[in-house]
C-alpha positions as CSV (number, residue, x, y, z in Angstrom):
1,X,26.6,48.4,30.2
2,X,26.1,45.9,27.6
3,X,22.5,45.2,26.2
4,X,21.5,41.2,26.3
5,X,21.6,41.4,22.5
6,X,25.6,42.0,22.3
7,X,26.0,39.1,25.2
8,X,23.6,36.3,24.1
9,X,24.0,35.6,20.2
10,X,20.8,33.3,20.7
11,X,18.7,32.6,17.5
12,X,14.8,31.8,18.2
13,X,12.8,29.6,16.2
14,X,9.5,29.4,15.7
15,X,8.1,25.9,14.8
16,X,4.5,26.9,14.0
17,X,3.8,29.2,11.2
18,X,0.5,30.2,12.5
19,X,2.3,31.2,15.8
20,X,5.0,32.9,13.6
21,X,2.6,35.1,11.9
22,X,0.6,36.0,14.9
23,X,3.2,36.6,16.8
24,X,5.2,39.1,14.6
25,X,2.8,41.6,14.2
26,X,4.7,43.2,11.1
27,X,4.5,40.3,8.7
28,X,3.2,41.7,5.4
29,X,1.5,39.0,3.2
30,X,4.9,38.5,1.2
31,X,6.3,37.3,4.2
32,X,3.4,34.9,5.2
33,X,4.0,33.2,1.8
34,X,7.1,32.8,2.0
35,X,6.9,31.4,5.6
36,X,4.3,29.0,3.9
37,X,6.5,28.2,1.4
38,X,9.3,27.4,4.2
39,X,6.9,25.1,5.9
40,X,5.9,23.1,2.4
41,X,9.4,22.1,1.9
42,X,9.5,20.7,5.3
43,X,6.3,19.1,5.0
44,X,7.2,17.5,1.8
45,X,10.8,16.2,3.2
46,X,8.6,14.8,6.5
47,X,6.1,12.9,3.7
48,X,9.0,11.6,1.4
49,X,11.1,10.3,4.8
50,X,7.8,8.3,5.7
51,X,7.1,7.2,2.3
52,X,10.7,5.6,2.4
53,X,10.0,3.8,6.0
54,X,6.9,2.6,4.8
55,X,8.5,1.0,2.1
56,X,11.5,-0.4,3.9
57,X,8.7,-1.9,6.4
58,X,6.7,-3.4,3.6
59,X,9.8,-5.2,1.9
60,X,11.2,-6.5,4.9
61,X,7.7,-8.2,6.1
62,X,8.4,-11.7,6.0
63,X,4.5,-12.7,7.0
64,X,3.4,-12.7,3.0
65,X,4.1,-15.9,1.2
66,X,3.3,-16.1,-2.3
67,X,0.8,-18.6,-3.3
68,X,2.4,-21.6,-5.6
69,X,1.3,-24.4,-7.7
70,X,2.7,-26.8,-9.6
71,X,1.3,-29.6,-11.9
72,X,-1.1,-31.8,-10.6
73,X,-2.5,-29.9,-7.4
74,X,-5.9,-29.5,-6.6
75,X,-6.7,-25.8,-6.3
76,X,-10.1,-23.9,-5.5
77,X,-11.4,-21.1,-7.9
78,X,-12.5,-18.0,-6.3
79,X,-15.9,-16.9,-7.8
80,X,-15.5,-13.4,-9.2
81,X,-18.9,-13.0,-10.5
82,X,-20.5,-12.9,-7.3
83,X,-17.9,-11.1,-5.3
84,X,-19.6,-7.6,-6.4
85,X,-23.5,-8.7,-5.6
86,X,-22.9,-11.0,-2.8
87,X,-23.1,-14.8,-3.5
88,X,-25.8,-15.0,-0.5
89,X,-25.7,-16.0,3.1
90,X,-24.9,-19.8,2.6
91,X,-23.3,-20.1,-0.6
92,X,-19.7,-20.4,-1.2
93,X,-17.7,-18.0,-2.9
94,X,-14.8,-20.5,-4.3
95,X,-15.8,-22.7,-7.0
96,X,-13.6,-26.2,-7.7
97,X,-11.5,-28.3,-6.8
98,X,-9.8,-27.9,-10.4
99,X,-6.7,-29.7,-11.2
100,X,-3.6,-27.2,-12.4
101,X,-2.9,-28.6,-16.3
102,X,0.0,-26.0,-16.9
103,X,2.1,-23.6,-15.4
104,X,1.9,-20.3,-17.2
105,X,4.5,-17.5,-16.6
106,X,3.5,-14.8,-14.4
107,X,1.8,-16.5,-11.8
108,X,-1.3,-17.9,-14.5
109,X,-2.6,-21.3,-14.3
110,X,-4.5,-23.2,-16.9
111,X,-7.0,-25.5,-15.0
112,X,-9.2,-28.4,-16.2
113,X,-11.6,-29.8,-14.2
114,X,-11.9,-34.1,-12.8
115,X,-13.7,-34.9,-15.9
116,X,-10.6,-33.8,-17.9
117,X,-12.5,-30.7,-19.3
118,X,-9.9,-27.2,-19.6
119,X,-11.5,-24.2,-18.3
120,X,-11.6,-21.5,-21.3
121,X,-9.3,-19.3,-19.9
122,X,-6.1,-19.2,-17.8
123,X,-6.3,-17.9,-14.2
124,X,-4.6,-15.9,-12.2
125,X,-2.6,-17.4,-9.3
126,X,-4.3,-14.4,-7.1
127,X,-7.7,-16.2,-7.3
128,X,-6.6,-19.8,-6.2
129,X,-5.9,-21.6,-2.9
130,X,-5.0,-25.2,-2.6
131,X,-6.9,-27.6,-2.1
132,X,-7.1,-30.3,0.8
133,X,-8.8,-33.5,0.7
């Protein structure tokens, strides 16, 4: 009579390598490396294949619209100073309204305030919002 082994070319595959090396009792060190080694290359395929989703998700997320100004628009200032100690419980953290003077490339803004007055330095388009009367 034939043994199972001869019938059945089944191959088994263990998906744990803690299981794998508990349950082959002969594994010599050597072999538990290289079983870990096995498993890194997985586990580095499994985090680049997310890494790509994520970033497929991220372009295609049509929620973001870039803030824009043009010439003329009133726009608040946010108030970076006080951002790292807290500007208190009542006190705003946007300072303004500023009129935009010049469009700088990008995304910078030279302001100048109702008085006609140019702020010292240009600002980033990151730190305004419009602003409504």
């Amino acid at each position: 009579m034939y043994g199972l082994e001869a019938i059945l070319p089944v191959q088994c595959e263990i998906s744990s390598l803690k299981l794998a090396i508990d349950l082959l009792p002969g594994t010599l060190l050597e072999e538990a490396h290289f079983l870990e080694l096995i498993q890194l290359d997985e586990t580095r395929r499994d985090a680049a294949l997310a890494n790509e989703a994520h970033k497929k998700r991220v372009k295609v997320d049509k929620n973001v619209k870039p803030r824009v100004f043009s010439e003329g628009d009133l726009v608040l200032l946010y108030d970076q100073e006080s951002d790292k100690l807290g500007a208190g419980k009542l006190k705003s953290l946007w300072m303004g309204p500023y009129i935009v003077k010049c469009v700088l490339v990008k995304g910078a803004y030279e302001l100048m305030d109702y008085d006609g007055i140019p702020l010292a330095q240009p600002c980033n388009g990151l730190y305004l919002k419009h602003y409504y009367t």
